[in-house]
Each structure stands twice: as structure tokens, then as C-alpha cells.
N, C-alpha and C positions, 0 to 999 in steps of 0.2 A: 698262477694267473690272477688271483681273487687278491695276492700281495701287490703287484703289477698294477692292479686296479684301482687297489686304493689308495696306492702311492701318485697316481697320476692325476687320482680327483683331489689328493690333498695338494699336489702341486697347483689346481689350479682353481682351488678353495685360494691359497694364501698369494696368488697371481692378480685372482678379483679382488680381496680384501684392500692389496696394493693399491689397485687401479682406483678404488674408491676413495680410500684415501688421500690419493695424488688429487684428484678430482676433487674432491672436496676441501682439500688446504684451504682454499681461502674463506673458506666459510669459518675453518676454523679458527685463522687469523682473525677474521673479523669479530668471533666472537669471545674467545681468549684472552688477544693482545693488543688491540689499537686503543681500547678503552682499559684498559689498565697497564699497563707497560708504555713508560715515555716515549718516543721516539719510534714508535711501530709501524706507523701509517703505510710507510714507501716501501712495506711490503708484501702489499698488496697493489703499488700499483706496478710493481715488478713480476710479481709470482703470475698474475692474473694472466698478461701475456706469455707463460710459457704453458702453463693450463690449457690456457687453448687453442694453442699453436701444437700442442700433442691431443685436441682434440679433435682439430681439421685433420690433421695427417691421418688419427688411426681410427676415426667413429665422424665420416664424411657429412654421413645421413640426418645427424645431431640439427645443424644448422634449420632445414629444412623443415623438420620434425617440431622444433618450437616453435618456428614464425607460424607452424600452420594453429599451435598451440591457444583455440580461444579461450583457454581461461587467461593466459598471459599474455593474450595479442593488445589488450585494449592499452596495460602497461608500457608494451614495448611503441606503441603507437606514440605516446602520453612522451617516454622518455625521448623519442628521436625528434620528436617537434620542442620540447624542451632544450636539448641540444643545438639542436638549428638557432631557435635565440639566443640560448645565452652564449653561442661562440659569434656569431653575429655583434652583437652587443660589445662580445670583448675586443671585435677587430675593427669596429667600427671607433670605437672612443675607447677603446683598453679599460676597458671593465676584467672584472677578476674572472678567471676562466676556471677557478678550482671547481666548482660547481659543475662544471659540462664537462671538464675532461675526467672527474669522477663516475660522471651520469654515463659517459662514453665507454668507460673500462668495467662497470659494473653491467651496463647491458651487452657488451662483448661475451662476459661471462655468462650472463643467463643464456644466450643464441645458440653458443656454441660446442658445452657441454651435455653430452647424451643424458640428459635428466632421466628417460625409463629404463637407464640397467640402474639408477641410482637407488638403494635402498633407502626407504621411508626414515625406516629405525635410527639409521645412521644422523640423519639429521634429528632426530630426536636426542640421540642422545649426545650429539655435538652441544645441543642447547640447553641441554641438564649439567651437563660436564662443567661448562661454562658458567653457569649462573650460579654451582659451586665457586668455582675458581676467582670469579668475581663477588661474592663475598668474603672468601678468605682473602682477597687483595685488598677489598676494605676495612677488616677488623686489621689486617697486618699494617695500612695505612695508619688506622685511628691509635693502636694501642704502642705498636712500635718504632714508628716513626715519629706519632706525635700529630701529626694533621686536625686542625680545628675539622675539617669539612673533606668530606674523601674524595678523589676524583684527581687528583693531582697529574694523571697522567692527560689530562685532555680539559678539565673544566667541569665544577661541580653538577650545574647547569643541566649541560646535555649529558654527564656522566650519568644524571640520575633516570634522566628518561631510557636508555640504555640500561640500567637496573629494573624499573618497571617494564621492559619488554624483556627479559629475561626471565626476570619472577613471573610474569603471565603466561610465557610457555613452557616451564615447566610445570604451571598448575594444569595447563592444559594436557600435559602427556602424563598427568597423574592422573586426569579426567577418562582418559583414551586409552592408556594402555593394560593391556589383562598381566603383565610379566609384573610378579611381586616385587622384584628387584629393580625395576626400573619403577614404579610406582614409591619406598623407598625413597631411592637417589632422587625421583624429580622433589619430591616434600620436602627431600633436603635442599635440593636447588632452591625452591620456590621460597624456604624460611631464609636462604644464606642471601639471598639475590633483594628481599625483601632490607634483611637489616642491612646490607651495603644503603640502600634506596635510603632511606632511615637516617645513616650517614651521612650523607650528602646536605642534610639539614635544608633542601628546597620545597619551600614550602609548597607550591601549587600542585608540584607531581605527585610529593606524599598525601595532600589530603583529598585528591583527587582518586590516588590509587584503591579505596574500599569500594570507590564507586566501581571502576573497573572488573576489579574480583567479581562482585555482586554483575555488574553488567553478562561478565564469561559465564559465570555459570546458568543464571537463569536463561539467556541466550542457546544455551544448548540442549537445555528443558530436558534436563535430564540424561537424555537420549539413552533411558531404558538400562543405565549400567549404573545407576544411580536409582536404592529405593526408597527414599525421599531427599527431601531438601535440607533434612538436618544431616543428612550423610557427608556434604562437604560444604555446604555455604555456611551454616554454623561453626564448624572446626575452622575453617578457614578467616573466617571473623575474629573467632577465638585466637587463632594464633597471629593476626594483626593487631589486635588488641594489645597482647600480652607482648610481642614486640614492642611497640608502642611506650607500652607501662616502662616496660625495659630499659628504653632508651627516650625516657619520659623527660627527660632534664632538658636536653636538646629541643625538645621541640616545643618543651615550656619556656625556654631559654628565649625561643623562636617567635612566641607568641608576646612576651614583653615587650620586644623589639620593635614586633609590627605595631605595637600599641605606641611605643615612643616614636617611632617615626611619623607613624600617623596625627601626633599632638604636634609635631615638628612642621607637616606642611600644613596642618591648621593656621598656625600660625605663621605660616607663609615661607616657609623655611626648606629648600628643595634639594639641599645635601645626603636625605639618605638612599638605600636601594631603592625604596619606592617612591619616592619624591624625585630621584634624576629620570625613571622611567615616568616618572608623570611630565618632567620638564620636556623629555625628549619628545612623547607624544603630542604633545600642545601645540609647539615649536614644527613636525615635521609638516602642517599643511601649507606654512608658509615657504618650506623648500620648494614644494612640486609644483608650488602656483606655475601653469603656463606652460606644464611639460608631462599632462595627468597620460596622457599616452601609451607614449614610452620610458619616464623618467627620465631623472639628471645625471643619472649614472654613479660608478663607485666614487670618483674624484669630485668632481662637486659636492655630492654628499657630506665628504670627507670635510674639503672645506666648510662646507657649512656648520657642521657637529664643532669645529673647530672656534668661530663666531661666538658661539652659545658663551654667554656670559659664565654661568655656573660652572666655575671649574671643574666637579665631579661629571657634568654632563660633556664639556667640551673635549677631554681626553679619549672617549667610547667611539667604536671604529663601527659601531651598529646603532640601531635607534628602538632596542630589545623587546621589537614587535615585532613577530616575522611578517606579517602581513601589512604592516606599514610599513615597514623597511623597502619590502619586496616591491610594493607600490611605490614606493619613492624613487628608487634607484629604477625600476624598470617600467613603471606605468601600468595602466590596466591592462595590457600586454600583458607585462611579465609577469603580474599574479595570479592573471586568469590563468596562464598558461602554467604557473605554479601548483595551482588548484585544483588544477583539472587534472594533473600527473598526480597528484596526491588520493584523486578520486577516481584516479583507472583503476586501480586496485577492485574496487568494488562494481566498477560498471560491466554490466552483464553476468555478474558474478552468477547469480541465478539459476538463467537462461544459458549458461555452459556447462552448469549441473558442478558446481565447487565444490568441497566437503563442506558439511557445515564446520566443524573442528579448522576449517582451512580458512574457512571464511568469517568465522568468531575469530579467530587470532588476529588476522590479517586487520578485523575491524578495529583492535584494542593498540596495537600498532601504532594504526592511522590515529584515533582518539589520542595517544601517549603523545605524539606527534603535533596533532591540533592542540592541544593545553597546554603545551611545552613552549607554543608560537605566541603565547597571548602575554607571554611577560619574557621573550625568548628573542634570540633568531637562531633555532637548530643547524640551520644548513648551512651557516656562518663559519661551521664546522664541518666540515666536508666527511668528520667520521660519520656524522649522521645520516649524509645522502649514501654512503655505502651499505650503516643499518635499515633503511628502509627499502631502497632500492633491490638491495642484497636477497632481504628476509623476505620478503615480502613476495619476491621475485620466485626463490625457491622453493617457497612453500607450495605456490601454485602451479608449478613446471612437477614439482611431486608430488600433488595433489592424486589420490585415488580412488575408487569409490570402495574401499576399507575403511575400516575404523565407523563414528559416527556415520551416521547417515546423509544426506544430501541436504542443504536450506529447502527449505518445502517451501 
């Protein structure tokens, strides 16, 4: 009988293991292979409907259970009005729809998967795994292929900010978790996930990202599993630093550059990366004269970047602001309503009792996000509304009051 027994709970030990799994595929797509593996994207926007077309059928109660979900209700509220304009937008003057039908399949997913049989761990360690994986796809990038700048599968760009949200959560689950071994793997995530970032050679996200570190930890004050501050804000400094020193050529390389370009538009000269971002900025108030609204939409735009004398500016299908982009093609419309999806994440966050650990992440996210938009347009790349959307989404739906304590 006690054989019988234990054969039946291992059958259905490796029956749940399954179901997690299958359940969680896209998380792992997302974190794995869109951003390093060419040509990945479209499988996620495949997989996602069969995920949850097995999860109406066999876990009904799922749907119900999130929308009542107020830590992720203010999100899901944020993404459907988002949605509503920007498919709007596209049917009214054929603007680009990759943005809403992203926002569409990635809130599909958060609605209708049973997030409370979902184990915590599981996603924890999806994001350690990952931000290994993507540093070994970097250094296999840089040393064997040859690539001046890593990212080749999507754009260095947003590649990097997708590094610094990987390096940050596995410092967090190095922060949070008591298992030696997962503590280990995530240091190792958080150093591999870092020199990919390192890689990437962009300048804003890299010298941004100490702040961030320094932001996570002091943000979680500790919370008591930590007995002082030289226990990981210092080692963690240290080992940015010494990355840093490591791959010190690059980002001296880096710092010449800015200095020559910047003697370049001194003297009036608006050819380099930061000289067409300054042309394009200059240039867009006079697109939207007469249309601050709703904007001119992706085609006018399009024309207009086209006009721009500078032929390094006139060839760019963005205007590498996201916030002025966003206002240009959409109006005060479209960015409020950009803004404001980008800051449901945090609204009520509180007052629904978030983890803190859920709600430091989720904040560094958003920050990786915002500084990425200021010489960017993230979402220009629809891998990104899936990383934000995505992560951001799940974290909250498995949010628990384990681990860390609550934001006080």
C-alpha cells in the first residue's frame, strides 16, 4: 500500500511539475529567447493562445480570480484603455497596431492563467536561468562571432535595458532567497546578466545601472536578512566596479566618442548618434504644430523624418524619444495614456499590501524603462511591451506575503 502511495504522489509530483511548466512557457520564451535568438518573437504570439485556451478549458475559475486581483487590477485597467487607443488609432488612419496587439496577447496571458497554483520559486528561477543564458549569449556574441556591440538578435539599444532587468532580478532573489544554491546561481546571473549589459556598449543604461543597484538595495532596508550594508551594497559595487575595470576599453572607447561628437555639434555638425538625436528633437515641435491632441500619426511622421535635411536623421523610422515620439504620432492622448500604463504598476501598490521585494523590482523595471525612453523609443520594439507587460504583470498575480515583508 505505502508502494501504491508513493507511486501515485510521484505521478502527480511530475503531473504538477508539467502543468507549471506548460503554464509558464512563455515566460520562458520571453526570457530566454526573444532577446537573444534572431527571429523568436512569433512564438509567443502563437504559444500564448494555446496556454490559455488550456487554461479556460481545465482552471475556468483562473479568469475571474485575477480581474478580482487588486494588486494587478490597476495594470489590467491601464493595458485595456491603452488598447482601445492604440487599435483605434490604427483603424482610424493605419497606424501601427504591433503595440496593442502585443498589449492584447500579453494581457490575455496575465487574465487567464491560474497564477495561485503557480509556484513563486519557479519564476525565480526562470529569471536566474535566463540572465545566465543571456550572458553567455553575450560573451558567445562578442568573442565568437565577432560583434562590435551585443544584441544582434533585436538591437543593442533595448537589448541592454532587457540586461539590466535581468541583472536586477537576480540580485533580488540573491537578496530574498535562504536556498544556498539558488543564492549561487542568481550572483552568477546577476555578474553574467551585468557584463552582457557592459556589452551592449549604451551608454545611458550602463551608467545608470549603479544607481539602480544602490537604489534595490537600500529600498529594501535591509529587511532583516541582511546584517549590514557592507554585506551586499559593497560586494555588489565591488563587483560592478571590477566588471567595469574588465571591460574598461569599451566604455573608454565610449567616453572619447562622446567627447568627439560632442566637439562635432559644437561646431554645428549633427552627424553623430548624439547630434541626429539632438536634430530629431529640435525638428519634432514643428511636426505636431496643430495636431498636439491626438498626433499626426505613424505615416506623417514617417514623412516628415523623411524632409529632415540631415541624412543620418532623415533615414530613422523614430525620433529616439519615447516621450516625444509618443506625443508626436499620438498627442497628449497618447502619452498620457502611455504614462499612465506605465504607472499602474505602482498605483495602489501600497494600499493592496504588494511585497516589498515585488514592488522594489517592479519599481527598477519601470526606472530601466524611463531612462531607456530619454535617448530611446523602447516600445518601437514590441519585445519590450512584452518584457514589461509580461514581468511586471507576473510578478504581481504571484506576489505573496512570503519572503520580504510588505512596503510599510
Amino acid at each position: 500500500m505505502t508502494i501504491l502511495n508513493d507511486s501515485s504522489s510521484s505521478r502527480l509530483n511530475v503531473k504538477h511539475f508539467a502543468e507549471q511548466a506548460f503554464l509558464l512557457s512563455p515566460v520562458v520564451v520571453l526570457v530566454f529567447l526573444i532577446f537573444n535568438i534572431e527571429d523568436t518573437k512569433w512564438i509567443l504570439s502563437r504559444l500564448i493562445p494555446v496556454v490559455c485556451l488550456y487554461a479556460l478549458v481545465f482552471h475556468r475559475h483562473a479568469f475571474l480570480a485575477n480581474i478580482k486581483n487588486k494588486k494587478a487590477l490597476p495594470l489590467f485597467i491601464a493595458s485595456a484603455i491603452a488598447f482601445v487607443f492604440y487599435s483605434a488609432s490604427h483603424l482610424l488612419r493605419d497606424d501601427n497596431f504591433g503595440f496593442a496587439r502585443t498589449l492584447i496577447t500579453s494581457l490575455a496571458y496575465l487574465l487567464f492563467i491560474p497564477w495561485d497554483k503557480i509556484d513563486k520559486r519557479g519564476i525565480q528561477c526562470i529569471l536566474v536561468a535566463g540572465s545566465m543564458f543571456t550572458g553567455l549569449n553575450a560573451l558567445f556574441e562578442y568573442f565568437y562571432i565577432g560583434v562590435p556591440r551585443v544584441g544582434i538578435a533585436i538591437n543593442p539599444i533595448p537589448y541592454a535595458s532587457s540586461c539590466a532587468v535581468f541583472s536586477l532580478s537576480s540580485l533580488l532573489v540573491y537578496i530574498s532567497t535562504d536556498s544556498k544554491k539558488l543564492k549561487a546561481l542568481s550572483a552568477l546571473g546577476f555578474l553574467l546578466a551585468l557584463t552582457a549589459l557592459i556589452l551592449t556598449d549604451v551608454r545611458g543604461v550602463i551608467l545608470f545601472f549603479p544607481v539602480l543597484v544602490v537604489t534595490l538595495v537600500l529600498r529594501l532596508k535591509l529587511s532583516g536578512k541582511l546584517k549590514s550594508l557592507k554585506t551586499l551594497l559593497l560586494p555588489s559595487l565591488l563587483v560592478i566596479a571590477g566588471t567595469f575595470v574588465l571591460f574598461g576599453g569599451h566604455i573608454g572607447d565610449k567616453f572619447e566618442e562622446t567627447k568627439r561628437e560632442v566637439a562635432r555639434i559644437s561646431s554645428g555638425k549633427y552627424d553623430t548618434s548624439i547630434g541626429v538625436r539632438l536634430d530629431l528633437w529640435q525638428r519634432s515641435s514643428g511636426f505636431v504644430d496643430g495636431n498636439m491632441l491626438v498626433g499626426i500619426g505613424d505615416k506623417q511622421l514617417l514623412a516628415d523624418i523623411r524632409e529632415i535635411p540631415n541624412r543620418r536623421s532623415s533615414v530613422l523610422a523614430h525620433l529616439h524619444n519615447q516621450y516625444i515620439d509618443s506625443f508626436v504620432r499620438y498627442g497628449a492622448i497618447g502619452l498620457i495614456i502611455l504614462v499612465a500604463w506605465l504607472f499602474s504598476i505602482r498605483l495602489f501598490a501600497n494600499r493592496a499590501g504588494v511585497t516589498r521585494e515585488t514592488l522594489v523590482l517592479n519599481d527598477c523595471i519601470l526606472l530601466v524603462i524611463l531612462i531607456a525612453g530619454l535617448s530611446d523609443v523602447p516600445f518601437h520594439h514590441t519585445h519590450m511591451v512584452y518584457l514589461f507587460s509580461m514581468l511586471t504583470g507576473v510578478l504581481l498575480l504571484t506576489d505573496k506575503r512570503e519572503g520580504l515583508e510588505a512596503e510599510g
